[in-house]
ZAMARGU-4260 file (C-alpha; in steps of 0.2 Angstrom, whole numbers, plus 5000, padded with zeros to 4 digits):
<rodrens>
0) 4892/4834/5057 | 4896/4851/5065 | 4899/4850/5082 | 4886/4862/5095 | 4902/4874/5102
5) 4905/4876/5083 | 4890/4883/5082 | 4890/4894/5095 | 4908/4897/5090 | 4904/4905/5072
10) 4888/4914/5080 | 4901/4924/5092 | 4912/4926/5078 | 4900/4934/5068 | 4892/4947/5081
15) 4909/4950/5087 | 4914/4958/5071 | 4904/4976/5073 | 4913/4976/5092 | 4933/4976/5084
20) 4940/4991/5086 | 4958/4997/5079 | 4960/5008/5094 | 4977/5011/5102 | 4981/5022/5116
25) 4986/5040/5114 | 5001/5040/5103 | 5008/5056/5092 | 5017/5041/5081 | 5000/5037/5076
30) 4997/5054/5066 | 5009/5049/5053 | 5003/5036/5039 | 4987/5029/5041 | 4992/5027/5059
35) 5000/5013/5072 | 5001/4995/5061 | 4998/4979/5073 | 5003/4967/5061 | 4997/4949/5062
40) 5003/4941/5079 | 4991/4934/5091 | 4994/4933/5110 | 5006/4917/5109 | 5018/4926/5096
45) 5020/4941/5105 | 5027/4931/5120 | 5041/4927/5108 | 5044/4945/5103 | 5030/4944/5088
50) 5040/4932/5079 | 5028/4916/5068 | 5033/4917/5050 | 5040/4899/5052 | 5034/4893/5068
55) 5024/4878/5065 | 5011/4873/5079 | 4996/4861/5079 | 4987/4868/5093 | 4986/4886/5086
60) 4982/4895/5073 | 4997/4903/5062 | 4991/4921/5055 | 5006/4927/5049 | 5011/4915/5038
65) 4995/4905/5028 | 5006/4892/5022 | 5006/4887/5040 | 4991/4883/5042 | 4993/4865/5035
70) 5000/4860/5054 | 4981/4862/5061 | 4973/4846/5061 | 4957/4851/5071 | 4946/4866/5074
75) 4954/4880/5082 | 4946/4898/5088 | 4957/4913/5096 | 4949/4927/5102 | 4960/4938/5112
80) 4959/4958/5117 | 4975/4970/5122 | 4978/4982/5134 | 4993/4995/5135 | 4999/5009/5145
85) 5011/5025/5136 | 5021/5038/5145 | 5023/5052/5133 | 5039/5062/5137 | 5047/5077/5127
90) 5059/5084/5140 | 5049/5094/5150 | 5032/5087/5152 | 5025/5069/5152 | 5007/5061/5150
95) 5000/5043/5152 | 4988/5035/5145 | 4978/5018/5146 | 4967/5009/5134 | 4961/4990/5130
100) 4952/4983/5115 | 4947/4967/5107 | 4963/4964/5097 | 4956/4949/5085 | 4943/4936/5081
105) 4953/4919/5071 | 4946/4903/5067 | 4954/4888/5056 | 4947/4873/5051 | 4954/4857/5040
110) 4947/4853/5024 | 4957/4841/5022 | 4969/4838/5038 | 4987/4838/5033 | 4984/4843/5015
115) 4972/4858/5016 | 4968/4872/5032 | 4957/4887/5028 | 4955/4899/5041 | 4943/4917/5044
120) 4951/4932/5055 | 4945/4947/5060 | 4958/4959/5066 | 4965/4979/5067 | 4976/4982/5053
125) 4980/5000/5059 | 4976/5010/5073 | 4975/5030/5076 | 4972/5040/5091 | 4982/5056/5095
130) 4979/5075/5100 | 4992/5087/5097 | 4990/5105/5103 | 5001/5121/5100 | 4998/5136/5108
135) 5006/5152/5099 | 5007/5170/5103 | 4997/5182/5092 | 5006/5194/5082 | 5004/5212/5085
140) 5001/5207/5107 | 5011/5203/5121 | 4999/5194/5132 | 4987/5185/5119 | 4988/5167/5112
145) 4978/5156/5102 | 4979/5135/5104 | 4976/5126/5090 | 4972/5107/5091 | 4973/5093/5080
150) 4968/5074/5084 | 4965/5058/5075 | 4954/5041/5081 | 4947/5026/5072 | 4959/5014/5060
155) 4958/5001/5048 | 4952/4985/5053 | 4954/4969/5040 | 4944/4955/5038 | 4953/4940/5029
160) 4953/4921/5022 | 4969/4913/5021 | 4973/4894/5014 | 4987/4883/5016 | 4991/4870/5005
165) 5003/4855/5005 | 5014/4853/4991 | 5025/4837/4997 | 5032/4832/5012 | 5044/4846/5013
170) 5034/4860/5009 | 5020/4870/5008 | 5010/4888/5002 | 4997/4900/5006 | 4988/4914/5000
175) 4977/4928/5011 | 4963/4938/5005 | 4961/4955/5016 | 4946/4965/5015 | 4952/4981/5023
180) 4938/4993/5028 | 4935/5007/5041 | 4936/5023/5046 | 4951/5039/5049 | 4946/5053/5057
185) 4956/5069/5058 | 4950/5085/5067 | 4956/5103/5069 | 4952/5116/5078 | 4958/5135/5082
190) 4953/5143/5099 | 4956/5163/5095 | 4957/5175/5109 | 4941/5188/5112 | 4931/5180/5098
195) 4914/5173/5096 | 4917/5156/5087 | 4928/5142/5085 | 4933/5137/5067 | 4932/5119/5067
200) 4938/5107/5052 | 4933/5089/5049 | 4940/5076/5039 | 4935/5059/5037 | 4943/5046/5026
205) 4934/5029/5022 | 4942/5014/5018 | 4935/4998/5008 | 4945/4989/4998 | 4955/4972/4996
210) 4974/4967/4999 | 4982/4950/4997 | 4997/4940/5005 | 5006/4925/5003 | 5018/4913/5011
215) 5029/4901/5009 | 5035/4887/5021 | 5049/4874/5019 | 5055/4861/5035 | 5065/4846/5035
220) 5059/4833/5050 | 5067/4822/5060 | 5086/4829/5060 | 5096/4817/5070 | 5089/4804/5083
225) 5081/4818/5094 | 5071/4823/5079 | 5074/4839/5078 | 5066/4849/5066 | 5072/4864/5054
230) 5059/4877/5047 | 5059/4890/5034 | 5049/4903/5030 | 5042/4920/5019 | 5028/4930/5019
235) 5024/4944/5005 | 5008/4958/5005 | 5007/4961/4987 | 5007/4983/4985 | 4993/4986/4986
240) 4982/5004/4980 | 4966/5005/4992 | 4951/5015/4987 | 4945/5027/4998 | 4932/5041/5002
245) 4934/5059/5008 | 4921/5067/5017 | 4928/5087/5024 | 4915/5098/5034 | 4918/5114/5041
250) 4910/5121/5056 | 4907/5137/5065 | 4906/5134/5083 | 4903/5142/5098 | 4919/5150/5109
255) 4906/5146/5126 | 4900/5128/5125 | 4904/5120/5107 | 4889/5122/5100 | 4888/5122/5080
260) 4882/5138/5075 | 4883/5133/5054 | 4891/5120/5044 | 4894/5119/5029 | 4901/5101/5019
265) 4916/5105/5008 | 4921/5088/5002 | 4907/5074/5001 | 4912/5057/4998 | 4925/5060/4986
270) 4933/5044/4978 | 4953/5044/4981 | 4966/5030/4986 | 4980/5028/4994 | 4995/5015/4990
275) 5001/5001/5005 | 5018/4995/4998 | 5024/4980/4995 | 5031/4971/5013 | 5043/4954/5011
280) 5047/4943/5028 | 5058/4929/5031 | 5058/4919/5046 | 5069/4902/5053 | 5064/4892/5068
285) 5072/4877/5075 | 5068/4865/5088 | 5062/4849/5093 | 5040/4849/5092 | 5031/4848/5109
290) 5046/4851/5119 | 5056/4870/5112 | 5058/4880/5099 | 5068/4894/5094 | 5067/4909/5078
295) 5071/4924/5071 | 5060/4936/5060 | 5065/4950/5049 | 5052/4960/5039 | 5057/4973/5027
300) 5042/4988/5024 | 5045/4996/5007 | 5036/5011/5011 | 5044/5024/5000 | 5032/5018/4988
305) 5017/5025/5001 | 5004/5037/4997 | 4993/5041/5011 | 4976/5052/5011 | 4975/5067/5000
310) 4983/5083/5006 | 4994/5068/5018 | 5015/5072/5014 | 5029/5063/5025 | 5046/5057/5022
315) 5046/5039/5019 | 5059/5028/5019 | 5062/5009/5021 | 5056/5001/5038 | 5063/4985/5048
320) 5054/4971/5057 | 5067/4961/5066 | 5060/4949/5081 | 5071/4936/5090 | 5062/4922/5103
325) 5061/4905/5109 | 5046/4893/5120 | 5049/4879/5132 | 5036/4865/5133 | 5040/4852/5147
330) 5027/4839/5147 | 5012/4845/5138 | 5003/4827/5140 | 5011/4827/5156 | 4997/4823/5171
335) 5008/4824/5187 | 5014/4841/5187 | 5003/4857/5179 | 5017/4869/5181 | 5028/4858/5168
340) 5011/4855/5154 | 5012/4876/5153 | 5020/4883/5138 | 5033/4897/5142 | 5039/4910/5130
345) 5053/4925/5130 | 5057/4936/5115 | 5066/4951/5110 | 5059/4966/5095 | 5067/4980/5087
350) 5058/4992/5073 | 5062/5004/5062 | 5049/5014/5057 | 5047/5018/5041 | 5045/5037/5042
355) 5056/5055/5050 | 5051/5062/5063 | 5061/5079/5066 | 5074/5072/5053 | 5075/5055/5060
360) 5069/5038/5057 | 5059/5031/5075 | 5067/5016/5083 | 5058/5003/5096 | 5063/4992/5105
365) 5054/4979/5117 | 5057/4965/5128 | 5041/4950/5129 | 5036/4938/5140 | 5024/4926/5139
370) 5016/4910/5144 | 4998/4898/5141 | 4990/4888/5153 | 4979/4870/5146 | 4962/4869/5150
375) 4948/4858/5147 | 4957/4844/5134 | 4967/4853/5122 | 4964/4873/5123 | 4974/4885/5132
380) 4973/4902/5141 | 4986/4914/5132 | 4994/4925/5143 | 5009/4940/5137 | 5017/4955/5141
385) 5029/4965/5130 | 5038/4982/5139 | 5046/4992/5127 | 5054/5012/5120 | 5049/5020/5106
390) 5058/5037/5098 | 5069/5047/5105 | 5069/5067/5114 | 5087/5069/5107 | 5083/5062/5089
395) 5062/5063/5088 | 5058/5076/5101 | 5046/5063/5110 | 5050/5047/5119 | 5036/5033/5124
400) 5038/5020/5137 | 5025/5007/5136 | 5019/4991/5141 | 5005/4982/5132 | 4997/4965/5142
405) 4990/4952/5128 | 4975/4939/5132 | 4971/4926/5122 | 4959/4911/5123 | 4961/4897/5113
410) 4950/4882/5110 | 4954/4867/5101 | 4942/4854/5096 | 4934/4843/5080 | 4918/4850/5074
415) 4917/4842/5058 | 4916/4822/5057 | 4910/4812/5045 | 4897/4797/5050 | 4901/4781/5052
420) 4885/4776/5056 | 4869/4781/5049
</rodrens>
């Protein structure tokens, strides 16, 4: 029967759903593409630098790799929400920013423990949220200048299914289904000296379409008489061309207070796509289960192969994903000591971007942290922090120093039994 917190469980996912927002703090990065991606780690990967391509775990849910998911045995729900902080610098100013929002919503359940794991997920898939202003003399004068503004908010947000399978004892697959859907905004909007009105542009491009994933997982147990165990593992997102619709409005508005003075609708809801490239990840953990474990990810992202909204150009080339981390687990079925049944974690990122920004490709690096504390039986509270650098004022004319706080819950539990008795 299902169990009462299952239940309640579902119900929260469900009406969570309209509250997910792929929202990230001011960022000019995000203008490029269809803005910042936040890939598929939850808060216990990004304590090990986002790694989890083979990382095996019974007690959480694997969303990077679906072939995973054959480890969990019982029900477990993750909901978790992000905050981060930027400092924007190009050399001679700075600004900082803060912004926090629920960052996923991920259930799995057996269907049939050890053999077959299905699991639901809510989470951002992309995230855009920038304002960029230039502010140029007008030709002809010596004193007057207009300021033209652009900025971008909202995202893509994906909704998906994943299923991992047992093949034998060695190995295992999976597939993910994503339905991606959502919204980009893009505005622009020139202030002219000594006039009347304010032209204002409006573009807005809607996303609603499917993508799909799969994953591949390989591990040899019981190495040695520590039984030690070796994993393996590969993801690929299939490319992938998304259909879209265009919406541009143009507006005439007031120089005093904003106000729109007429409007007219230039493109409505014009069909169109854009193409999300093929991605290929490879990942190797070793360790010894419930005590450490250490990997290494590295993700290649094809995107010369992109094509983003109409009227959208940038240089493109291949980006890199590379992760490095490692968790400690002293006792977890320990009783005399809390501090040693917490799980800790440490990692290390760097990405290449797969774009130019003043001639130059955009590197980050970041340093993670994390850690989870039990409660109740077998659920934990997820706790990580990742500090990191993105771009360069010497090579990309704008640097970013950030730190982003993850927190996760996760709950662990059998909902679905069969009777023994009637």
């Amino acid at each position: 029967m299902l169990h009462k917190k299952g239940i309640f469980l579902i119900v929260l996912l469900l009406s969570l759903f309209q509250l997910a927002s792929a929202q990230v703090a001011n960022s000019p990065f995000s203008s490029f593409g269809i803005g910042d991606l936040y890939g598929n780690s939850l808060a216990q990967n990004q304590g090990m630098g986002g790694i989890g391509i083979s990382n095996p775990s019974s007690w959480y849910v694997n969303n990077q790799n679906p072939a995973l998911l054959i480890n969990n045995y019982v029900t477990t729900f993750h909901g978790g929400m992000m905050i981060e902080n930027r400092t924007i610098k190009d050399g001679t100013s700075s600004l900082q920013n803060t912004n926090g929002n629920l960052n996923y919503l991920v259930m799995a359940f057996p269907i049939k423990p050890g053999r077959w794991t299905t699991s639901i997920g809510l989470t951002p898939y992309s995230g855009v949220n920038y304002k960029l202003t230039v502010i140029r003399p007008v030709e002809g004068s010596l004193t007057s200048t207009d300021t033209r503004t652009e900025s971008g908010t909202g995202g893509i947000n994906q909704l998906s299914w994943a299923n991992g399978i047992k093949i034998n004892k060695y190995a295992a697959v999976g597939v993910r289904a994503n339905y991606l859907f959502s919204s980009i905004i893009t505005q622009q909007q020139a202030r002219l000296p000594q006039t009347l009105y304010t032209p204002f542009l409006e573009e807005r491009n809607f996303v609603s379409d499917f993508s799909f994933s799969t994953g591949l997982y390989l591990h040899k147990d019981s190495i040695s008489k520590k039984n030690y165990q070796l994993n393996f593992g590969v993801i690929y997102d299939l490319q992938t061309t998304v259909g879209t619709r265009r919406t541009v409005r143009f507006d005439n508005r007031s120089a005093i207070n904003g106000s729109i003075i007429d409007s007219v609708t230039l493109v409505n809801n014009e069909p169109s796509s854009i193409v999300l490239p093929q991605t290929f990840g490879i990942g190797v953990s070793f360790g010894r289960p419930t005590r450490w474990m250490v990997g290494a990810d590295v993700s290649y992202l094809d995107y010369q192969q992109f094509k983003g909204f109409p009227g959208q150009e940038i240089d493109t080339r291949t980006g890199v994903k590379s992760a490095f981390g490692l968790e400690i687990m002293p006792d977890q079925t320990g009783v005399s000591s809390y501090l040693r049944r917490m799980t800790y974690r440490a990692g290390l990122s760097y990405d290449q971007y797969p774009y130019l920004v003043a001639g130059n490709q955009v590197n980050d690096f970041g340093v993670n942290f994390g850690v989870s504390l039990p409660v109740a039986r077998i659920s934990t509270i997820d706790f990580s922090v990742k500090i990191g650098s993105r771009g360069s004022i010497v090579k990309n004319t704008i640097e970013e120093n950030y730190f982003k706080i993850y927190l996760g819950m996760t709950f662990n539990d059998n909902w679905f039994i069969k009777r023994k008795f009637d």
